[in-house]
N, CA, C and O atoms as CSV, one atom per row, in Angstrom:
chain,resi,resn,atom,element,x,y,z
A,1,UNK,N,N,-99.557,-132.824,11.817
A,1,UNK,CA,C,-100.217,-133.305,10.622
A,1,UNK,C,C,-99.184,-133.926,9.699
A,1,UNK,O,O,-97.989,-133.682,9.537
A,2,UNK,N,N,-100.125,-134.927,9.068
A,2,UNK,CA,C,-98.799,-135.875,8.358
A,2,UNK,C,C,-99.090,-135.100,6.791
A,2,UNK,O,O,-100.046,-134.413,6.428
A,3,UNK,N,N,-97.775,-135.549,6.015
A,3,UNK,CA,C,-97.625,-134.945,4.979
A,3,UNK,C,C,-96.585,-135.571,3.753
A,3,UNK,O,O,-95.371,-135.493,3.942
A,4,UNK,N,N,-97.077,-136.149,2.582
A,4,UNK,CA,C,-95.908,-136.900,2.253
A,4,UNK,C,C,-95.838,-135.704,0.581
A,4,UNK,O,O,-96.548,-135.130,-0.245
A,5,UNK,N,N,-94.433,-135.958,0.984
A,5,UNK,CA,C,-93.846,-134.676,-0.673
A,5,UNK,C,C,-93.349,-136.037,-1.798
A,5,UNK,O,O,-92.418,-136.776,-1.476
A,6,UNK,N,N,-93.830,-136.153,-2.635
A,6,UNK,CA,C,-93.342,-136.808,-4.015
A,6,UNK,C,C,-92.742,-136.103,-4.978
A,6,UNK,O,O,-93.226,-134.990,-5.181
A,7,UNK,N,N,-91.547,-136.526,-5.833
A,7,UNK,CA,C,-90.745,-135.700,-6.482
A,7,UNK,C,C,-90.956,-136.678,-7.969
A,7,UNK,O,O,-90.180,-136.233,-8.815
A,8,UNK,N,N,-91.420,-137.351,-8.282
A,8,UNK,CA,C,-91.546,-138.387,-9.473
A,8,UNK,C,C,-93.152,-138.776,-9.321
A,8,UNK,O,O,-93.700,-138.988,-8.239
A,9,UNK,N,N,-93.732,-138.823,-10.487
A,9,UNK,CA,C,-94.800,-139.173,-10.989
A,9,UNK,C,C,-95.014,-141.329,-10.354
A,9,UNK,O,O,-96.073,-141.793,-9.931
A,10,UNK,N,N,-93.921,-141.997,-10.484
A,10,UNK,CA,C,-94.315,-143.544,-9.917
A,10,UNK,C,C,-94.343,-143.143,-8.445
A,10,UNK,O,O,-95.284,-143.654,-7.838
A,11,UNK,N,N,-93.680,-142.488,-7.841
A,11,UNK,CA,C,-93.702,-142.354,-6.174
A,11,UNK,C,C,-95.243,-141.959,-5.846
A,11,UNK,O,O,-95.933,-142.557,-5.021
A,12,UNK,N,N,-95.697,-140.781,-6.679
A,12,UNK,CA,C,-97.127,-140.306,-6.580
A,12,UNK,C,C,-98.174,-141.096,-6.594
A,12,UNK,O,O,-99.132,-141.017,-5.825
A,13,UNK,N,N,-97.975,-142.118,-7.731
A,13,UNK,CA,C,-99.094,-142.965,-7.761
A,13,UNK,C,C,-98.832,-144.045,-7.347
A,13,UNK,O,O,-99.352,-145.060,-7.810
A,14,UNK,N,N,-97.872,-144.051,-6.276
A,14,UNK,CA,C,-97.602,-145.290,-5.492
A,14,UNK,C,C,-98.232,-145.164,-4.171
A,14,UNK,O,O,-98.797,-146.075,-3.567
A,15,UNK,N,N,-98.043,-143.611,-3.670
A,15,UNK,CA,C,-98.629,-143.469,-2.148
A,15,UNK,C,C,-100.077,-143.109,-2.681
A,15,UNK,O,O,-100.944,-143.468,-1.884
A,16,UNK,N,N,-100.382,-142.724,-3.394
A,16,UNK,CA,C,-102.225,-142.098,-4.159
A,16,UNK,C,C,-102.852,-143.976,-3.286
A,16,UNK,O,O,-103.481,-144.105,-2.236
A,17,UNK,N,N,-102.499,-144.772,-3.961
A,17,UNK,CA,C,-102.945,-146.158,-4.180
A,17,UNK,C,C,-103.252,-146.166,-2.850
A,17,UNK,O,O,-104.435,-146.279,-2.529
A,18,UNK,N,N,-101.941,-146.015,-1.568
A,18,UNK,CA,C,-101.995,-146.204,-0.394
A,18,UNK,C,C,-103.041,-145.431,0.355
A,18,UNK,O,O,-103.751,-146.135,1.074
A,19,UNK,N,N,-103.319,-144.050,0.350
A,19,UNK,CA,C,-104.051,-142.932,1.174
A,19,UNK,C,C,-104.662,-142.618,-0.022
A,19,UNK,O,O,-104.401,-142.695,-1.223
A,20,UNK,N,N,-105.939,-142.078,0.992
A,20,UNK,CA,C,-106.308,-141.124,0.632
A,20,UNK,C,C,-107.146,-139.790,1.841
A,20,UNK,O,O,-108.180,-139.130,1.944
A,21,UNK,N,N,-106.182,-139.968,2.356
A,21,UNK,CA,C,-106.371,-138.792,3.819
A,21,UNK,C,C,-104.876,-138.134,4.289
A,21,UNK,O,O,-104.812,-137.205,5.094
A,22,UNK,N,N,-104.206,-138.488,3.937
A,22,UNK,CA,C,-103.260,-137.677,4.149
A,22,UNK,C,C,-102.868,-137.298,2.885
A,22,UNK,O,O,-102.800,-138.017,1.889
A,23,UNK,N,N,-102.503,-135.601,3.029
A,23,UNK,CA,C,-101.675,-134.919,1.647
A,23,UNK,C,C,-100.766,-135.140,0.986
A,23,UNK,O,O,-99.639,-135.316,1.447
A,24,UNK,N,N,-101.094,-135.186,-0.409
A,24,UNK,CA,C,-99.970,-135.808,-0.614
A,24,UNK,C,C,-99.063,-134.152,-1.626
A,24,UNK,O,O,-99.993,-133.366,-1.808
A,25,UNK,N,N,-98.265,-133.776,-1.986
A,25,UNK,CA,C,-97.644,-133.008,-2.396
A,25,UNK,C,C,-96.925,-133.190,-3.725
A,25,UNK,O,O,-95.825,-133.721,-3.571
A,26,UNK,N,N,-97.230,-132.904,-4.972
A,26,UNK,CA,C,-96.116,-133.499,-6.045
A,26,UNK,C,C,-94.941,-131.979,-5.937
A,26,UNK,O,O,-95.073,-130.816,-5.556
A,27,UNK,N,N,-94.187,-132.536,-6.320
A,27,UNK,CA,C,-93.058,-131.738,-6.651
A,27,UNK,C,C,-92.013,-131.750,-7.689
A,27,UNK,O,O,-90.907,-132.290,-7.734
A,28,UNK,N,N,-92.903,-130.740,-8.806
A,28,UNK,CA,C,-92.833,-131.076,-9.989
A,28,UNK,C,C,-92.772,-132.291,-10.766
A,28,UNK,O,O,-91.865,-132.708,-11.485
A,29,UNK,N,N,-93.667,-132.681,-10.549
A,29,UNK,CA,C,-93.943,-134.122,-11.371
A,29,UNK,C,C,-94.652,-133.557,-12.761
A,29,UNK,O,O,-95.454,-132.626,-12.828
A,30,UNK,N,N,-94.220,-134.247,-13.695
A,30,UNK,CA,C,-94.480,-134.183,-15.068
A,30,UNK,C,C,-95.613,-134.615,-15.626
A,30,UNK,O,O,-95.669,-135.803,-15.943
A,31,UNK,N,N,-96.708,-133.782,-15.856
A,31,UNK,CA,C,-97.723,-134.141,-16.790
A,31,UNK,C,C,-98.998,-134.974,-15.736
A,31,UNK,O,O,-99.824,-135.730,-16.248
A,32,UNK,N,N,-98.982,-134.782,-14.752
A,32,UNK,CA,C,-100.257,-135.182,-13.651
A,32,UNK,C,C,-101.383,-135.409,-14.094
A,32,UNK,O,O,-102.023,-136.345,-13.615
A,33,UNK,N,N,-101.896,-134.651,-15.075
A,33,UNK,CA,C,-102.836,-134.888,-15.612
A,33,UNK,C,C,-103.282,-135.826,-16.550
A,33,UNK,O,O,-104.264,-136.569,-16.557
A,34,UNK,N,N,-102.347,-135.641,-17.358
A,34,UNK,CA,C,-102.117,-136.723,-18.351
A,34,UNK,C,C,-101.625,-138.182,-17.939
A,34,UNK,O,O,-101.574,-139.087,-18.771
A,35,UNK,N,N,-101.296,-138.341,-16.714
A,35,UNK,CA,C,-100.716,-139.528,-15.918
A,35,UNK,C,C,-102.237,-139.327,-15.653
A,35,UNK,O,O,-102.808,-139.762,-16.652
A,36,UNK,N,N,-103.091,-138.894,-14.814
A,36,UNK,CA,C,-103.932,-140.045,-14.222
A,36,UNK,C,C,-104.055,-139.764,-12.660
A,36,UNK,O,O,-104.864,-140.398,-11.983
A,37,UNK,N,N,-103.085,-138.626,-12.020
A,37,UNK,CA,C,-103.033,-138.425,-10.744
A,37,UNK,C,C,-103.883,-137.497,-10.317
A,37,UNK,O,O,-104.610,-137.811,-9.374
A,38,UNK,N,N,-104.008,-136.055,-10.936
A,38,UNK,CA,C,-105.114,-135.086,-10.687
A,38,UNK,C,C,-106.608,-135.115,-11.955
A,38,UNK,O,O,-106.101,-134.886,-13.053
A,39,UNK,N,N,-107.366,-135.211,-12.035
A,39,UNK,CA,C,-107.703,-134.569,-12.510
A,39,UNK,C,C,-108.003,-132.879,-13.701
A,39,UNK,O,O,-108.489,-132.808,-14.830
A,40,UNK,N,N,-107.592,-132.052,-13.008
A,40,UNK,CA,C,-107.331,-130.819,-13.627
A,40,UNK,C,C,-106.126,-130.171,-12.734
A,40,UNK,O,O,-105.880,-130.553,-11.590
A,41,UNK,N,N,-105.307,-128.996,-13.504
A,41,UNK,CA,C,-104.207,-128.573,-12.890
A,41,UNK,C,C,-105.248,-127.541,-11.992
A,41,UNK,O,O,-104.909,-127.419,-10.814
A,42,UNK,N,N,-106.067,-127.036,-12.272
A,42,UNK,CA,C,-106.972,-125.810,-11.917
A,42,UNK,C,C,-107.080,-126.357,-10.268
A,42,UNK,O,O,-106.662,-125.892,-9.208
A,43,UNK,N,N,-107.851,-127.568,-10.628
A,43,UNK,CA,C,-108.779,-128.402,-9.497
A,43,UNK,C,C,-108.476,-129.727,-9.436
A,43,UNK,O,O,-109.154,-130.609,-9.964
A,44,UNK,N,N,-106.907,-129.995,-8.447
A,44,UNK,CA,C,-106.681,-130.850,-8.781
A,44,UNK,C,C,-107.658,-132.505,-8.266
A,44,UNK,O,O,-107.600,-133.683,-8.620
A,45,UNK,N,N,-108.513,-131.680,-7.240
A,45,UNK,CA,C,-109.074,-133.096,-6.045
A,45,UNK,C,C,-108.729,-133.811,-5.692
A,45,UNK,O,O,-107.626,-134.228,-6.047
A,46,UNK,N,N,-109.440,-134.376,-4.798
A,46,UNK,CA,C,-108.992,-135.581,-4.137
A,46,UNK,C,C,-107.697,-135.325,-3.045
A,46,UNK,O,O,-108.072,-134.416,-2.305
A,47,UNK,N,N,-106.647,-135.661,-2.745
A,47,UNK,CA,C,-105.878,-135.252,-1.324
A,47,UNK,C,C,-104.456,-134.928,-1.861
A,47,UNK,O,O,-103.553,-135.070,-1.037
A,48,UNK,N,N,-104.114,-134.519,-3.096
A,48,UNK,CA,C,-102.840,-134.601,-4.094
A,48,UNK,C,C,-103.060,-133.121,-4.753
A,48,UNK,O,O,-104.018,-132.790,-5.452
A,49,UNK,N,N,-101.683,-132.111,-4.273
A,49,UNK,CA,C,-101.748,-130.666,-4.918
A,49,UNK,C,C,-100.081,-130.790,-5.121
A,49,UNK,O,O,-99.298,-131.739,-5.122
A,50,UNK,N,N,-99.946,-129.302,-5.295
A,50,UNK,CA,C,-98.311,-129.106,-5.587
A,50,UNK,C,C,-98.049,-128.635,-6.688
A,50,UNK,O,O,-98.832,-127.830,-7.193
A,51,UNK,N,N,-96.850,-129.025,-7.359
A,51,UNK,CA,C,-96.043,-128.247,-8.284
A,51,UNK,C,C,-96.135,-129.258,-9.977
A,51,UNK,O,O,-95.790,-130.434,-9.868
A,52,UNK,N,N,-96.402,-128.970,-10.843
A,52,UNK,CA,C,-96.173,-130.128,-12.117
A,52,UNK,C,C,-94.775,-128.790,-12.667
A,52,UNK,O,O,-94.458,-127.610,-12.516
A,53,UNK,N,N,-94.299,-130.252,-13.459
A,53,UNK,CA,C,-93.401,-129.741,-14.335
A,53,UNK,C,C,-93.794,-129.519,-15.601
A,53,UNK,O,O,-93.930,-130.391,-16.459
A,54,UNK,N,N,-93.995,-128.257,-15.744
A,54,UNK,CA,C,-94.848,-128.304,-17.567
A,54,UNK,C,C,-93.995,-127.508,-18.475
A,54,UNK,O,O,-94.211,-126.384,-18.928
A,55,UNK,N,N,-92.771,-128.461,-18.699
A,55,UNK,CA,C,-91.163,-127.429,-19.276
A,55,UNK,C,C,-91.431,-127.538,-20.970
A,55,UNK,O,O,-91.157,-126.736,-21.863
A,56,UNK,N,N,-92.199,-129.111,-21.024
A,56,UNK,CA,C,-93.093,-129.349,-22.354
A,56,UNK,C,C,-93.836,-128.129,-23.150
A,56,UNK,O,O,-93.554,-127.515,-24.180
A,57,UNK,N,N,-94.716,-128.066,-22.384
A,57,UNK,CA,C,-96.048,-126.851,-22.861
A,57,UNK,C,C,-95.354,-125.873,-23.409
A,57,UNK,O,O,-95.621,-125.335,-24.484
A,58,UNK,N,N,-94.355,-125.590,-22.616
A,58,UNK,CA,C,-93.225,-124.056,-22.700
A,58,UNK,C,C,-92.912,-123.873,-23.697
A,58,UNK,O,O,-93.057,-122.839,-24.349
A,59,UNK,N,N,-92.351,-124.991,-24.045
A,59,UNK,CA,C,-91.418,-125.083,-24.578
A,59,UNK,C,C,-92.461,-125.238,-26.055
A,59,UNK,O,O,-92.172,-124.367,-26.875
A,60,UNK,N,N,-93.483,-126.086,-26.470
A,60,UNK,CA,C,-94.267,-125.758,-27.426
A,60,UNK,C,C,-94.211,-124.434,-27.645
A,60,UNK,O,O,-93.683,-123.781,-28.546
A,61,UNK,N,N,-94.893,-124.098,-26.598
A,61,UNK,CA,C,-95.267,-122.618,-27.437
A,61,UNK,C,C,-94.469,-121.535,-27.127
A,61,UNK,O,O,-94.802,-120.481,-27.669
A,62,UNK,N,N,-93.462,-121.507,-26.368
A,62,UNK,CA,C,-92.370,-120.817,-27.214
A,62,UNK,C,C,-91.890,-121.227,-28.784
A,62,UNK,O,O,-91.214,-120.380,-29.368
A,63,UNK,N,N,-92.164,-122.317,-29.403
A,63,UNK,CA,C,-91.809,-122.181,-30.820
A,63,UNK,C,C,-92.593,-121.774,-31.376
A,63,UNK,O,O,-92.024,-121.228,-32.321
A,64,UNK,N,N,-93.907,-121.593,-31.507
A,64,UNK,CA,C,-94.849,-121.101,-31.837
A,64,UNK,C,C,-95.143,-119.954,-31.961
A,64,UNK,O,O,-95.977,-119.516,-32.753
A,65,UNK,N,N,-94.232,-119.086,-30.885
A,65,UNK,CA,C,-94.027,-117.574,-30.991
A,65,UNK,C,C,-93.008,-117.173,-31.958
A,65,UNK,O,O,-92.974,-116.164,-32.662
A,66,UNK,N,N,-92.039,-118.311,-31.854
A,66,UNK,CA,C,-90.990,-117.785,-32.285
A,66,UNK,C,C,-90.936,-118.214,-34.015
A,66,UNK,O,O,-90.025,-117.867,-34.767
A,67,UNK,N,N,-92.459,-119.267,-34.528
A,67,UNK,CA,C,-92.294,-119.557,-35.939
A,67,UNK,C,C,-93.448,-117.866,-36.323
A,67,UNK,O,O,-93.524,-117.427,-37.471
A,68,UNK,N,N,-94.130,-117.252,-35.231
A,68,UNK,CA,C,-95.302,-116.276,-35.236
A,68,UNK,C,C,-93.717,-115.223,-36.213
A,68,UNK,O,O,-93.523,-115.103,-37.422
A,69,UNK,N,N,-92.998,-114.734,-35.164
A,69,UNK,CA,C,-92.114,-113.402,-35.228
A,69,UNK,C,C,-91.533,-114.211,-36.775
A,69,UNK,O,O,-92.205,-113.787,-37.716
A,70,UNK,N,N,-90.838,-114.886,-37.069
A,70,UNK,CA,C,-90.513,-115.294,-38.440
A,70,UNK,C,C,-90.887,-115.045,-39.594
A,70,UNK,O,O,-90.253,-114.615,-40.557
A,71,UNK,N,N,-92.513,-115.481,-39.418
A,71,UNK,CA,C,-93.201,-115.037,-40.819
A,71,UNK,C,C,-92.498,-113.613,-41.028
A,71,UNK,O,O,-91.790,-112.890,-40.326
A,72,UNK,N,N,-93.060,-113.548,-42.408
A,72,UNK,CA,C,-93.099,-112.035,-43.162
A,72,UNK,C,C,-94.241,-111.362,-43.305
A,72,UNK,O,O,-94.243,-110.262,-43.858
């Protein structure tokens, strides 16, 4: 079985364009959703699963905890 691994968000939606029967794999690609490649992280559909990089989100709301513990 064929299988192609993408490591960048343009590679992803370069082979997406090409197939859509063989798997495609992100690997950690940034923000998938918000690009346009999956649908939902939950459910991503269509022939494209794998890993996103969501160091963003984290990283939000780790400050958010950390403006929480601050208050008085």
């Amino acid at each position: 079985m064929d299988v192609i691994a993408t490591p960048t968000t343009q590679a992803a939606a370069a082979v997406r364009s090409n197939t859509t029967t063989i798997p495609i794999v992100l690997i950690g690609v940034a923000d998938p959703v918000g690009s346009g490649l999956i649908t939902s992280l939950a459910w991503p559909g269509g022939n494209i699963t794998g890993l996103a990089n969501q160091i963003d989100i984290v990283t939000e709301k780790n400050f958010e905890i950390l403006k929480e513990i601050k208050r008085p």
